[in-house]
N, C-alpha and C positions, 0 to 999 in steps of 0.2 A: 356299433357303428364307428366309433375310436377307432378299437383295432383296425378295422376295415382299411378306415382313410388310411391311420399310422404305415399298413405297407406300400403304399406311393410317396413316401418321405423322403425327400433326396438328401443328401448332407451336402456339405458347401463343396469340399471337392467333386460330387457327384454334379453339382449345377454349373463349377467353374468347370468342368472337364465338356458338358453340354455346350456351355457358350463358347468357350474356346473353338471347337468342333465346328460349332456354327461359321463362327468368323473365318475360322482357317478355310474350309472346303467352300464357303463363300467368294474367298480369293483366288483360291486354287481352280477354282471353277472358272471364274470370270476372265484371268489367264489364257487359260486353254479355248475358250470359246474364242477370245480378243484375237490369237496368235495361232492356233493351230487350225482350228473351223476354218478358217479362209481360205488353207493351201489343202485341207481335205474336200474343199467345196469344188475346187479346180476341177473337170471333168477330162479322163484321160481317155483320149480317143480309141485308144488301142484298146481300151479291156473292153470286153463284151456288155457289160456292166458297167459304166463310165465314172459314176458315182462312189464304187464301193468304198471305196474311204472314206466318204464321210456317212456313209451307213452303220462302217465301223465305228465308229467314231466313239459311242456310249463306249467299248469297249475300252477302247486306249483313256478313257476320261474312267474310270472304274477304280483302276490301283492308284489312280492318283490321288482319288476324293477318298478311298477306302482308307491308305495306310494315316492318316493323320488320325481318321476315324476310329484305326484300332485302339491307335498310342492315348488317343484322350478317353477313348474306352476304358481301355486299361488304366487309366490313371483313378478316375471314377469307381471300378468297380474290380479292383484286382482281382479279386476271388473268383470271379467270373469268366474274366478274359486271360486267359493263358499266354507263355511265351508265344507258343506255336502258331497262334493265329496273327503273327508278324510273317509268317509264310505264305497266306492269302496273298496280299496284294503282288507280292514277287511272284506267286505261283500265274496271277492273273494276267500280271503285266509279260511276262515271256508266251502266254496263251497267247496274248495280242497280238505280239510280235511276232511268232511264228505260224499264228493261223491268217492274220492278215496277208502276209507274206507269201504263204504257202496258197493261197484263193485268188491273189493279184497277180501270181507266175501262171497257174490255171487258167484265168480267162483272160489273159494277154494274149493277143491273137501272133502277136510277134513272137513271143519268147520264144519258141520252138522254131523259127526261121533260119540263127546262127547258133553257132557253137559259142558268141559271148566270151566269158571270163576263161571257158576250155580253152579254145584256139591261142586267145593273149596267154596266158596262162604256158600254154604248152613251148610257146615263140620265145616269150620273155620273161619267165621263170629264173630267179639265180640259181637256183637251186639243182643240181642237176637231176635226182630223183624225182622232183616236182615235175621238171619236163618230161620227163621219160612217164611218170604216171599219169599226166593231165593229157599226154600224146596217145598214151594206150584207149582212151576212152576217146580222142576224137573221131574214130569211125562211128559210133556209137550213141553222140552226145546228144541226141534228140532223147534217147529213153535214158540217160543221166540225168539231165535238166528235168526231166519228168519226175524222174525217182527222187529229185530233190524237192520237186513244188510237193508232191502229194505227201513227203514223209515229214515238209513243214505243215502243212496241214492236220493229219494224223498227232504229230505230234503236240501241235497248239489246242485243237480239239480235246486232247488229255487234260494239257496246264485248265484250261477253262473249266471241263467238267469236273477235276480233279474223279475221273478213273482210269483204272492204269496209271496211277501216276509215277510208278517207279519203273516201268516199260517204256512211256512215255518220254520220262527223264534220260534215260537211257539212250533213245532215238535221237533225241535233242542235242544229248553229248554226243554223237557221233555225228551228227552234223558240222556242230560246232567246232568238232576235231577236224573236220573233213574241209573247212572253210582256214582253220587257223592254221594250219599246217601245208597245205597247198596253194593258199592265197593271201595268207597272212603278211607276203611279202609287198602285198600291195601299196598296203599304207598304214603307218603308224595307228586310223581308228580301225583299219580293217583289222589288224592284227588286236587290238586292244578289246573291241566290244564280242571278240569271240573266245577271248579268253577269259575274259569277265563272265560268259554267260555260260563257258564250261561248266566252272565253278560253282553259279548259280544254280545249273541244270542236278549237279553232284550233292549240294547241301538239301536239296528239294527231294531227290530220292533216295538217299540216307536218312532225312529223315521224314517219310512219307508224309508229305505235306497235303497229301490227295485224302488223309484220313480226318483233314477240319476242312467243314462245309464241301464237302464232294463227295462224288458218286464213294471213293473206296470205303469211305465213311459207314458203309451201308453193307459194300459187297464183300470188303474187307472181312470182315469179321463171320459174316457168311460164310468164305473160304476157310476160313478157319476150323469154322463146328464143321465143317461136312463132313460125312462118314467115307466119299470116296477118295482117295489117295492121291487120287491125280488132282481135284478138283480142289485139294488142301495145298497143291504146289502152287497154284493162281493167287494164292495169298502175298509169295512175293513177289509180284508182280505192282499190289495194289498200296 
């Protein structure tokens, strides 16, 4: 019976890295409810869905409670928690970001009405290859604006489940390229959180972040053993 109990023994790092945990995502939490819940609770007439932001909601509150969660994990129990699972929350939080995003341009009943960011874009671009490529696509820009919501979707879909996540990642940086080079002239955060999240999208699938707690975790190495040739190329993918 000793030994029994003796493997639930925490050590004092093990119990301060607990309570810290506790405290932190107890604030971290209260925050987010205090300040964010209220403008996710707003109902946007336009979407089909009026609510979905704050249905999302658990989602965007996730890498938030997660990442502090890791760091006093790992403080606790190093052996345990690896560097790599610091790529969860980031993997989680670009999920959010781009599957929300990607589901709130979908069921906007507007979004598909004007060409938006194409037309300005195409008019008042400094850039003159920027005009001459955002102009080529205004005949066009209904199934643009489309290819953009559903490939943030697709792609967010990925960061969440973590499968495909180096496809995924992939999709994400071309987005991202596709916003920070064509529109990045908009505005110092326009230009800023999409070069930020290039970078992001690139350390996530170098170093396949989809292989702690996600699907590749599983499928991955699947690909791997298989005996067919083709089915062993899906490996890097995951």
């Amino acid at each position: 019976m000793e030994h029994h109990k003796g493997r639930f023994e925490w050590n004092r790092n093990q119990w301060l890295a607990i309570l810290s945990l506790i405290i932190v995502d107890a604030i971290v939490g209260a925050i987010f409810v205090l300040s964010i819940v209220p403008v996710l609770a707003v109902p946007n007439a336009n979407l089909v869905v009026p609510y979905v932001g704050l249905y999302l909601a658990p989602l965007a509150a996730l890498p938030l409670l997660l990442l502090p969660a890791v760091y006093f994990l790992r403080f606790g129990w190093k052996e345990k928690i690896g560097i790599g699972a610091f790529l969860l929350p980031l993997r989680l939080a670009l999920g959010y970001e781009f599957f929300s995003a990607g589901i709130e341009k979908l069921l906007d009943t507007t979004y598909l009405a004007s060409p938006g960011l194409i037309g300005y874009g195409a008019a008042l671009a400094p850039s003159a290859w920027a005009r001459s490529v955002l102009s080529m696509l205004l005949p066009n820009y209904a199934a643009f604006l489309l290819l953009i919501a559903s490939g943030e979707l697709l792609v967010g879909l990925s960061m969440l489940l973590g499968g495909f996540t180096r496809l995924g990642a992939l999709g994400g940086l071309l987005l991202q390229w596709t916003f920070l080079f064509l529109l990045g002239w908009l505005s110092v955060s326009t230009f800023g959180i999409n070069f930020v999240g290039s970078i992001a999208f690139l350390a996530l699938g170098m170093l396949q972040a989809g292989r702690f707690v996600g699907v590749d975790q599983f499928i991955g190495p699947w690909f791997e053993k298989s005996g067919s040739r083709i089915l062993r190329l899906f490996r890097l993918l995951t």
